[in-house]
N, CA, C and O atoms as a GROMACS GRO file, in nm:
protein
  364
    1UNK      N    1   0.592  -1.543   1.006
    1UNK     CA    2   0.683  -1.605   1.098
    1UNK      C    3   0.762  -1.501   1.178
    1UNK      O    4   0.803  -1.519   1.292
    2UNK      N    5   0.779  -1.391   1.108
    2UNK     CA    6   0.881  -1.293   1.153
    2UNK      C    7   0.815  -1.220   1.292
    2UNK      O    8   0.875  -1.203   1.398
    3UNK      N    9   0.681  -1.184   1.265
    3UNK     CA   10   0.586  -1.158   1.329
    3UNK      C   11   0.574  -1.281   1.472
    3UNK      O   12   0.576  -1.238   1.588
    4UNK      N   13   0.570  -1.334   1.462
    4UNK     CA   14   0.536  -1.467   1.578
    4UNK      C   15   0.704  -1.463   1.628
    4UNK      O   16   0.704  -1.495   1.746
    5UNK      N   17   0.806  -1.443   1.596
    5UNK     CA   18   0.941  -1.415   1.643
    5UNK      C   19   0.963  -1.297   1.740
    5UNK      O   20   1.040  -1.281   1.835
    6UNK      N   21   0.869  -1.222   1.684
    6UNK     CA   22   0.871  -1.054   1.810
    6UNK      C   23   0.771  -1.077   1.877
    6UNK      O   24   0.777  -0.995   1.969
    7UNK      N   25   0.677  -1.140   1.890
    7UNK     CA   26   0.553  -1.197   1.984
    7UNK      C   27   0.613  -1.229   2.060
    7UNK      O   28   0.635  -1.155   2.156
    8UNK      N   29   0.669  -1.360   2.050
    8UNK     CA   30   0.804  -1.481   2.156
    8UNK      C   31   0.891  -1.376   2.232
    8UNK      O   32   0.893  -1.368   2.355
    9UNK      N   33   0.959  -1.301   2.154
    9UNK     CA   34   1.069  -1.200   2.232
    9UNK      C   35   1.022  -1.099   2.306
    9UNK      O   36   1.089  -1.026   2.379
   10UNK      N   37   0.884  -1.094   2.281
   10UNK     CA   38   0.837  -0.982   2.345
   10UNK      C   39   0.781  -1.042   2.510
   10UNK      O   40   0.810  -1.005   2.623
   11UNK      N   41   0.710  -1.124   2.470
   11UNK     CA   42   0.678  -1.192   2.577
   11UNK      C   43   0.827  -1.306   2.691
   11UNK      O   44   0.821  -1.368   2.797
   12UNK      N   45   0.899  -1.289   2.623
   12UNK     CA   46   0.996  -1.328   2.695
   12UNK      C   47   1.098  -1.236   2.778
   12UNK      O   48   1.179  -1.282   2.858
   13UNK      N   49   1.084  -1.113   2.753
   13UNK     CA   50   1.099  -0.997   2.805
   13UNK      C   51   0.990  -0.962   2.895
   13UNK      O   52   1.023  -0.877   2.978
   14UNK      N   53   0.881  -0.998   2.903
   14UNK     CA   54   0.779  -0.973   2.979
   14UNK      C   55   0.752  -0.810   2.897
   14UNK      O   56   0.796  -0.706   2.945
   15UNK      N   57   0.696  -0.814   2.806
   15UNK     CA   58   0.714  -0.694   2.768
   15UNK      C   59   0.609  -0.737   2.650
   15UNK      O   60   0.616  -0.844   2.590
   16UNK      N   61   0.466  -0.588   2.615
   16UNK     CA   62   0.398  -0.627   2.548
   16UNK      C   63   0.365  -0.479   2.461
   16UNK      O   64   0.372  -0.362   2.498
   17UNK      N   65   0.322  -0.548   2.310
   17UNK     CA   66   0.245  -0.449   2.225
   17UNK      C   67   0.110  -0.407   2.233
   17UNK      O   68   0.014  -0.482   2.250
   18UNK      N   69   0.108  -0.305   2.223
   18UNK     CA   70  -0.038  -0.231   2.298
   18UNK      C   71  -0.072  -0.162   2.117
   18UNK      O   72   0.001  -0.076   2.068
   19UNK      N   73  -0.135  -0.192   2.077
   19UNK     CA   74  -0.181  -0.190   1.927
   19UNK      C   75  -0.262  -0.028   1.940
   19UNK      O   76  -0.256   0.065   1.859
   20UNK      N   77  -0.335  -0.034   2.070
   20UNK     CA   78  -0.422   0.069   2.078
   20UNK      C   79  -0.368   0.243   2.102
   20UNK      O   80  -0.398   0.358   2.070
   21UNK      N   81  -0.262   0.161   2.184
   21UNK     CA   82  -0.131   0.325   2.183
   21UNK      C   83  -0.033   0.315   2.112
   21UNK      O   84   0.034   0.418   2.105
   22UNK      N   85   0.008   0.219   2.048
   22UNK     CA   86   0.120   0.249   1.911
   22UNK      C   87   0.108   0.268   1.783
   22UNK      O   88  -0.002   0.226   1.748
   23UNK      N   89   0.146   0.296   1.725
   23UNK     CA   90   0.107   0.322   1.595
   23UNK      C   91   0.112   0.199   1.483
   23UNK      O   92   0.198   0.206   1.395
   24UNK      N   93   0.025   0.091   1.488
   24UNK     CA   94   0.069  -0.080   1.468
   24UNK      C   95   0.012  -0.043   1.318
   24UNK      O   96  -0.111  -0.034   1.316
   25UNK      N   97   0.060  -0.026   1.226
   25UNK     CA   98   0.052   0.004   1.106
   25UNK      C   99   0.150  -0.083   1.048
   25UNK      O  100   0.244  -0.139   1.105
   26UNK      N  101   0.095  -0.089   0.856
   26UNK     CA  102   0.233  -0.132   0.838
   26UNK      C  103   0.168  -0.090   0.635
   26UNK      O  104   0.055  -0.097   0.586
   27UNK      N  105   0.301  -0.050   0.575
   27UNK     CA  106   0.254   0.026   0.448
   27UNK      C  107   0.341  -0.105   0.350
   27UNK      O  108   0.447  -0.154   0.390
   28UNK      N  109   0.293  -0.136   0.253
   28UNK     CA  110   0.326  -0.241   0.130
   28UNK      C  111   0.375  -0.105   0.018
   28UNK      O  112   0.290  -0.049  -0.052
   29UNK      N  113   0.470  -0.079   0.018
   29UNK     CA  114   0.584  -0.003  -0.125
   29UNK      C  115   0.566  -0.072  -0.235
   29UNK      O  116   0.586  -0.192  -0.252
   30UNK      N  117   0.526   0.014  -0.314
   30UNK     CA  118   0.516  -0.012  -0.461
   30UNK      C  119   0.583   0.092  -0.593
   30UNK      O  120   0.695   0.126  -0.553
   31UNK      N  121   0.565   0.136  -0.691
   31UNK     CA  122   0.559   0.178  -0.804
   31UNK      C  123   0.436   0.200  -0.816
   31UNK      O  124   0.359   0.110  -0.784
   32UNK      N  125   0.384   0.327  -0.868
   32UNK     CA  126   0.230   0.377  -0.904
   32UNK      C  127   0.166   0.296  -1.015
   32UNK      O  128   0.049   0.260  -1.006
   33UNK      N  129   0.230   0.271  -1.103
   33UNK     CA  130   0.200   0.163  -1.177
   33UNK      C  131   0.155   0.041  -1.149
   33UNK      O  132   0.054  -0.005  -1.202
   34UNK      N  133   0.234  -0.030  -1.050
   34UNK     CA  134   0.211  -0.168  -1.002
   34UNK      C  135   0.118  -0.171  -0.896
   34UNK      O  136   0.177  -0.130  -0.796
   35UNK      N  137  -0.017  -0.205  -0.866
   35UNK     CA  138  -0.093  -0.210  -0.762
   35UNK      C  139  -0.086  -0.327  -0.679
   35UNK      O  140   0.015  -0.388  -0.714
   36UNK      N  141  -0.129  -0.374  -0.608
   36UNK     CA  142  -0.091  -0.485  -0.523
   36UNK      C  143  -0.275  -0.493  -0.420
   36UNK      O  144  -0.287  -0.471  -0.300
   37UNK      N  145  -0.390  -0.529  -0.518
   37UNK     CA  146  -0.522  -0.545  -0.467
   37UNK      C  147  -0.559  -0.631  -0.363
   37UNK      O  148  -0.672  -0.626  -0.314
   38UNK      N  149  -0.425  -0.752  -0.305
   38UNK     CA  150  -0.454  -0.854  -0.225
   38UNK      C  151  -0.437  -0.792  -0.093
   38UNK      O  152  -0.342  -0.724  -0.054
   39UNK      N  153  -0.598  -0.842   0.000
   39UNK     CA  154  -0.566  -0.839   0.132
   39UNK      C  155  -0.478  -0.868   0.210
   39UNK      O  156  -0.476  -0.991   0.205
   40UNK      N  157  -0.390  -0.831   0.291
   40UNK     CA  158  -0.293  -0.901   0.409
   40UNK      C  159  -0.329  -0.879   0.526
   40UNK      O  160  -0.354  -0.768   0.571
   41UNK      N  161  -0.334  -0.976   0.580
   41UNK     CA  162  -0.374  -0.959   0.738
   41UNK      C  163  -0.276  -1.038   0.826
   41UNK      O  164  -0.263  -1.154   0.864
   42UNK      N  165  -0.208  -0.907   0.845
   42UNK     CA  166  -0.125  -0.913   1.001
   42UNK      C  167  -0.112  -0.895   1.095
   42UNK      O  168  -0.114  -0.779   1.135
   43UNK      N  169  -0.094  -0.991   1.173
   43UNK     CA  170  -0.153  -1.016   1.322
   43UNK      C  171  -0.020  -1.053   1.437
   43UNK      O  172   0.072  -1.126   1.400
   44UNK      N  173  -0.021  -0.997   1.573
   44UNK     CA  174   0.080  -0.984   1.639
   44UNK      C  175  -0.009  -1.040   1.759
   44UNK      O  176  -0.113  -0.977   1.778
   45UNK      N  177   0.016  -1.160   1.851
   45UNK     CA  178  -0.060  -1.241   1.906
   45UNK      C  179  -0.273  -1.207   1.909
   45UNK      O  180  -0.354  -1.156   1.986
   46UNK      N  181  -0.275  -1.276   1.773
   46UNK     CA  182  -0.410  -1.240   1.746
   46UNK      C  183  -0.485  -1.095   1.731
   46UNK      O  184  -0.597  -1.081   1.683
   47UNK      N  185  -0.415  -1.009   1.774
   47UNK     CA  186  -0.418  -0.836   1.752
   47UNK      C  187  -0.366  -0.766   1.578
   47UNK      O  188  -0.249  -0.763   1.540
   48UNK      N  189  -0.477  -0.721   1.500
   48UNK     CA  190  -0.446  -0.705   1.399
   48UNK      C  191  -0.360  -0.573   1.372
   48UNK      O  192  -0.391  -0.471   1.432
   49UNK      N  193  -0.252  -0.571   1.282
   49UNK     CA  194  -0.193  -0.452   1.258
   49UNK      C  195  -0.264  -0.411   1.098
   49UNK      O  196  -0.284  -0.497   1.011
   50UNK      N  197  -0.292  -0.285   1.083
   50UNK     CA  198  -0.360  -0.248   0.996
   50UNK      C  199  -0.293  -0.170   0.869
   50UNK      O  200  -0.185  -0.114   0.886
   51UNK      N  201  -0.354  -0.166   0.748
   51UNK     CA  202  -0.239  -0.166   0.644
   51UNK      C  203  -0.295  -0.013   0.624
   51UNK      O  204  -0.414   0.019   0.617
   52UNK      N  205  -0.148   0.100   0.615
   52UNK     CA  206  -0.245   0.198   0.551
   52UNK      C  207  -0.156   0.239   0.429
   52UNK      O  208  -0.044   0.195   0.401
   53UNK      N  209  -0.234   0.337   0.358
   53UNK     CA  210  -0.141   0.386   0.263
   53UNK      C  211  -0.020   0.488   0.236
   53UNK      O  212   0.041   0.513   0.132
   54UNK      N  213   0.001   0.557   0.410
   54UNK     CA  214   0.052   0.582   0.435
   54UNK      C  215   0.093   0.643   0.554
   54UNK      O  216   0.002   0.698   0.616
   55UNK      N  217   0.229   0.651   0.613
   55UNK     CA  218   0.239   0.598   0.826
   55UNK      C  219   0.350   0.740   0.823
   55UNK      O  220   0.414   0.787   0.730
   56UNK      N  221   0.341   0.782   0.968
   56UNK     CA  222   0.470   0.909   0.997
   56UNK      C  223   0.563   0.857   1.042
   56UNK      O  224   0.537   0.779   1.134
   57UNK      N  225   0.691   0.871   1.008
   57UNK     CA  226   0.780   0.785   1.069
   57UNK      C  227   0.869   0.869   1.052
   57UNK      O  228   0.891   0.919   0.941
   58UNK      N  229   0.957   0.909   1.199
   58UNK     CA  230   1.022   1.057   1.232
   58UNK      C  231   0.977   1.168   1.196
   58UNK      O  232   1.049   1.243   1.130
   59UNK      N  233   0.879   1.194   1.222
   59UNK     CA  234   0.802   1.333   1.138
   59UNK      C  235   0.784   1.332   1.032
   59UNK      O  236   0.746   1.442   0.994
   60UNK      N  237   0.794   1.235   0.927
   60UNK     CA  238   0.802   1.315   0.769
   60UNK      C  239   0.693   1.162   0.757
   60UNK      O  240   0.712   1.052   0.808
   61UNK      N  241   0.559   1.214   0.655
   61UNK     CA  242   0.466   1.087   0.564
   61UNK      C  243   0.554   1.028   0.459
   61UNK      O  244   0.630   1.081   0.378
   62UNK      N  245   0.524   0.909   0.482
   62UNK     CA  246   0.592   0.838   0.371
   62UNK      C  247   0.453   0.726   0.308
   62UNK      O  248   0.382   0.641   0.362
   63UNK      N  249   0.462   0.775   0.186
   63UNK     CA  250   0.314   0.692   0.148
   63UNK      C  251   0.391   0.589   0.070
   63UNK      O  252   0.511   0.605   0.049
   64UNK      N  253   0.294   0.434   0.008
   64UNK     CA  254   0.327   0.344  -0.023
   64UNK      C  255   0.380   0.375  -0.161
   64UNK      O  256   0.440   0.276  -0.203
   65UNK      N  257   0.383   0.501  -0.271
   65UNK     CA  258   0.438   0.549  -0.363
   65UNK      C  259   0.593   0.581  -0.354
   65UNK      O  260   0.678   0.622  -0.433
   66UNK      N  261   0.590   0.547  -0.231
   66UNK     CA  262   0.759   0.710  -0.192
   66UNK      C  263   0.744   0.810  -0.247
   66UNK      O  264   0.828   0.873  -0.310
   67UNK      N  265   0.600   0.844  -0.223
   67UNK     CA  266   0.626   1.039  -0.324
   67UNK      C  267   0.638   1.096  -0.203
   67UNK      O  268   0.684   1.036  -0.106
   68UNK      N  269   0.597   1.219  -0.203
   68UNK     CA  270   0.630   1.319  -0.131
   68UNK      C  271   0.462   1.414  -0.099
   68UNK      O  272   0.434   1.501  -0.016
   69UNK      N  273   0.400   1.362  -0.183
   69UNK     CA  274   0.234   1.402  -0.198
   69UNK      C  275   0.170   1.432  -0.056
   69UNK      O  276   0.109   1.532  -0.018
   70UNK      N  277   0.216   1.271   0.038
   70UNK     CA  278   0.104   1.318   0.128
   70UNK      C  279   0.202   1.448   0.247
   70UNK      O  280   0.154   1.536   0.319
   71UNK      N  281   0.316   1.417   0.230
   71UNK     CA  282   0.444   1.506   0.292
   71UNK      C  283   0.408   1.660   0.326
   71UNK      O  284   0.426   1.735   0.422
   72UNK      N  285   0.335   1.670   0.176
   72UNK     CA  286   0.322   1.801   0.107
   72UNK      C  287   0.198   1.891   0.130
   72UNK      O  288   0.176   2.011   0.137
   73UNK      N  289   0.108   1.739   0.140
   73UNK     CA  290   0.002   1.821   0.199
   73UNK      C  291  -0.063   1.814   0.311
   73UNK      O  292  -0.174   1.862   0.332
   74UNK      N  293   0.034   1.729   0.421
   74UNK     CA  294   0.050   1.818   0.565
   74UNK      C  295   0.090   1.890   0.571
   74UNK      O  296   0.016   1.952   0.648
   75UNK      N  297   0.202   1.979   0.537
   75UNK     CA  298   0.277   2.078   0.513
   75UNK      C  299   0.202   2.171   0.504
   75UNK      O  300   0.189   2.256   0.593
   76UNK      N  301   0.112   2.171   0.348
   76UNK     CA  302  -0.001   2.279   0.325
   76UNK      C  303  -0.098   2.320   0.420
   76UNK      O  304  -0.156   2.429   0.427
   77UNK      N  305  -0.112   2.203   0.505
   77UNK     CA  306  -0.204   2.217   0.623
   77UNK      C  307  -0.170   2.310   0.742
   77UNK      O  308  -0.234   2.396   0.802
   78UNK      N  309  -0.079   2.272   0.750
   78UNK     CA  310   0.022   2.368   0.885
   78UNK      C  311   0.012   2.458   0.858
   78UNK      O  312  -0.068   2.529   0.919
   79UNK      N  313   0.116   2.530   0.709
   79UNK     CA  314   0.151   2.649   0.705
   79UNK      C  315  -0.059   2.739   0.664
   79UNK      O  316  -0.083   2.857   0.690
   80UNK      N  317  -0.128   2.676   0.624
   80UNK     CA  318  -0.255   2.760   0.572
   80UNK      C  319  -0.267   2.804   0.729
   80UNK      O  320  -0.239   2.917   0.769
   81UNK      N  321  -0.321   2.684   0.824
   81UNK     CA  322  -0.328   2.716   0.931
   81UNK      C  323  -0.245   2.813   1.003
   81UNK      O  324  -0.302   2.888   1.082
   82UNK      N  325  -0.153   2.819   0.991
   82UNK     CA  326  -0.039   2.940   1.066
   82UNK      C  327  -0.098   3.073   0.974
   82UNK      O  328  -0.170   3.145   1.043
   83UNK      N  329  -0.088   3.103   0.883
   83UNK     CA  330  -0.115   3.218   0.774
   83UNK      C  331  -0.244   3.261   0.824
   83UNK      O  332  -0.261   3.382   0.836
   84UNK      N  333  -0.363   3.160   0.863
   84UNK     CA  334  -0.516   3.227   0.922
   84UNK      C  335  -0.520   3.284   1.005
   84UNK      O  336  -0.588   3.385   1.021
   85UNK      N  337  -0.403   3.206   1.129
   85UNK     CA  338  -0.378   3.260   1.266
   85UNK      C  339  -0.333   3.396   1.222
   85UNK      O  340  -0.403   3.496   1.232
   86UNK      N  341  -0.220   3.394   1.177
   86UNK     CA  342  -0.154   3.562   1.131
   86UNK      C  343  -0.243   3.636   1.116
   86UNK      O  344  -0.277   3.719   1.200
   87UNK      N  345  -0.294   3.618   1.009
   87UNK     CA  346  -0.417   3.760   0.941
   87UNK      C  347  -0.512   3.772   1.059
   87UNK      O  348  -0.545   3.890   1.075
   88UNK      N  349  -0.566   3.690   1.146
   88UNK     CA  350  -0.672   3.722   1.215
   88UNK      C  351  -0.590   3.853   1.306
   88UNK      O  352  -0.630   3.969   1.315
   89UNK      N  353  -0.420   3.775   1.391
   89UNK     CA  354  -0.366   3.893   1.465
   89UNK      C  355  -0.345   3.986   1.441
   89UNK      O  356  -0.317   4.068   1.529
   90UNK      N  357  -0.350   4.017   1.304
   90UNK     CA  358  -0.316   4.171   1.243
   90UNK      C  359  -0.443   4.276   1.260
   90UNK      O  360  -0.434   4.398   1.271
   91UNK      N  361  -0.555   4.201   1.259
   91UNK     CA  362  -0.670   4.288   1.231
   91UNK      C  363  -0.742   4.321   1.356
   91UNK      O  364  -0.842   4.394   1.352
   0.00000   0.00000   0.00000
């Protein structure tokens, strides 16, 4: 319902969601323990938003755990990448 409420407002603004250039995601929070196996399918005038396990939101990953895991290993990604660049300029 909440969903069909920002459809209405959106379109009453003349104003629309473009799924294909925004980032139309949406993550279900849990406890590692507690899994949650049921499909959801959410839809913003017939346009599906897709569930992942985890979305960037202000720069920092936030996965459906709240750890810090996937945070960590973008992080690792960057800095390896910066460190290859280095050594290659030295030599």
């Amino acid at each position: 319902m909440e969903l069909k409420k920002i459809h209405i407002w959106l379109c009453a603004n003349k104003l629309s969601l473009n799924n294909d250039k925004t980032a139309a995601n949406f993550v279900i929070f849990h406890s590692s323990q507690k899994r949650n196996n049921l499909p959801i399918d959410l839809k913003i005038d017939s346009k599906s938003i897709r569930q992942k396990n985890s979305v960037k939101y202000l720069g920092i990953m936030v996965d459906k755990n709240l750890t810090w895991k996937e945070q960590v290993h973008q992080l690792c990604k960057k800095v390896s990448r910066g460190i290859g660049l280095i050594s290659k300029l030295r030599h």
